[in-house]
N, C-alpha and C positions, 0 to 999 in steps of 0.2 A: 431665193434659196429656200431651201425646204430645213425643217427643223430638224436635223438630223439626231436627237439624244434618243429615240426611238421612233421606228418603220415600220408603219406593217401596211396592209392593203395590198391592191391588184395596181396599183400603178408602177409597179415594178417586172409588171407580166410575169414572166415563168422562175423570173429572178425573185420574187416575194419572199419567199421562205428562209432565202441564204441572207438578207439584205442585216436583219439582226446581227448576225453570228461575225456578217464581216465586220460590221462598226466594231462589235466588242473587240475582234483582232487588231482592226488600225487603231484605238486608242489606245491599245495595251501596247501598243507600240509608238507610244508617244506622238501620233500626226495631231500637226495643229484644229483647232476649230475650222478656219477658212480649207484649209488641204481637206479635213474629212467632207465638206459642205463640195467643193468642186468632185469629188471623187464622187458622193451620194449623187449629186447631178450627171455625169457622165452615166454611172449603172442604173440611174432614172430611162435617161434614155435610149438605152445601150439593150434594158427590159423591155420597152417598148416597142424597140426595132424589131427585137425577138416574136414578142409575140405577131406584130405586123406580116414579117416574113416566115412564119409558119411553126418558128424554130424551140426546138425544149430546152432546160439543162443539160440534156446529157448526147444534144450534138454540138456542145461545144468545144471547140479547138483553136489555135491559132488562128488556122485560118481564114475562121467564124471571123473571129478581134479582129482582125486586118481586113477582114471585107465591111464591115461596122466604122472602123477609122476612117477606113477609105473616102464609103461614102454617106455617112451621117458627120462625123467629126471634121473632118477636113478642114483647117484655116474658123474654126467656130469652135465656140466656148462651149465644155471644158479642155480645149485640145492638148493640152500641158499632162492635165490630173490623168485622161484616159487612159493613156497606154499603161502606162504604170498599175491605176485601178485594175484594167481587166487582165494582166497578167498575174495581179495579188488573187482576184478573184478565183481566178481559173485555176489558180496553184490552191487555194484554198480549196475549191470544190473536187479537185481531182484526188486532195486528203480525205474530202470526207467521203468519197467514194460516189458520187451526184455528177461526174461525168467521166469519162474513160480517161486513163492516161496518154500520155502523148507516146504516140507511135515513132521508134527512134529512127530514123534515116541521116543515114551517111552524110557529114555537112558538105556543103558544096563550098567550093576555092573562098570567096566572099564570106562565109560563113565563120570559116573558119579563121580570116584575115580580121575579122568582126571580135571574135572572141579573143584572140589573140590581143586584139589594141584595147579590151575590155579589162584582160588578167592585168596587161601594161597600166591602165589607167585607176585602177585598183591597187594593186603593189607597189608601183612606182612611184605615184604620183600621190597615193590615197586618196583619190576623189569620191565623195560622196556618191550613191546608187544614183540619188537623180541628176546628176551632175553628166553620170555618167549613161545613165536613160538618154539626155539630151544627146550627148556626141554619140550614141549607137544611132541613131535617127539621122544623123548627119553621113554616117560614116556610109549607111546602108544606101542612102540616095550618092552618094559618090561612088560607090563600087557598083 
């Protein structure tokens, strides 16, 4: 594990710059030591892939993240912290203006069944985000 109370360098490829600014977010948001050190690991080499595969900050999208999980992450550590991480990330960097927004399209049937059992497991139930991280991960391979 890498010492995550401050980053900097190229081993975070195109990701260098943003690597700061998010620790300061997840700590101000109370994540454990172990959770910030798996998450740091995941956008280790999540930056790496990046620059491997040709890619900047600012073509990042979902789709980017789920071709990255697919096949870098898959069933291999940190497969838990990732999704999570690159969604903070990308919500992060889409604030500070370091990649585009997400382009809205109409949710498709599943989509929308997804969201739906998310508002349910939030409201209803009050499940914790990563609680509920996990069962969207389940729910999306069922439908």
């Amino acid at each position: 594990m890498q010492n995550s109370s401050t980053l900097s360098g190229g081993s975070f490829g195109p990701l260098s710059p943003y690597i700061n600014p998010y620790l300061t977010q997840i700590r101000a948001e109370g994540y454990a030591a172990r959770s910030i050190d798996d998450q740091v690991c995941a956008l280790n080499l999540f930056g790496r892939w990046l620059k491997r595969t040709g890619r900047e900050v600012r073509d990042l999208t979902e789709a980017v993240t789920c071709d990255f999980l697919q096949r870098v992450i898959k069933g291999r550590y940190p497969k838990d912290a990732a999704p999570a991480a690159l969604r903070r990330l990308l919500e992060m960097l889409r604030q500070i203006g370091a990649t585009p927004a997400a382009k809205a399209a109409p949710p498709s049937p599943s989509e929308r069944l997804t969201c739906a059992y998310e508002h349910f497991l939030f409201k209803e139930r009050a499940l914790s985000q990563e609680t509920v991280t996990g069962h969207r991960c389940f729910v999306r391979k069922f439908l």
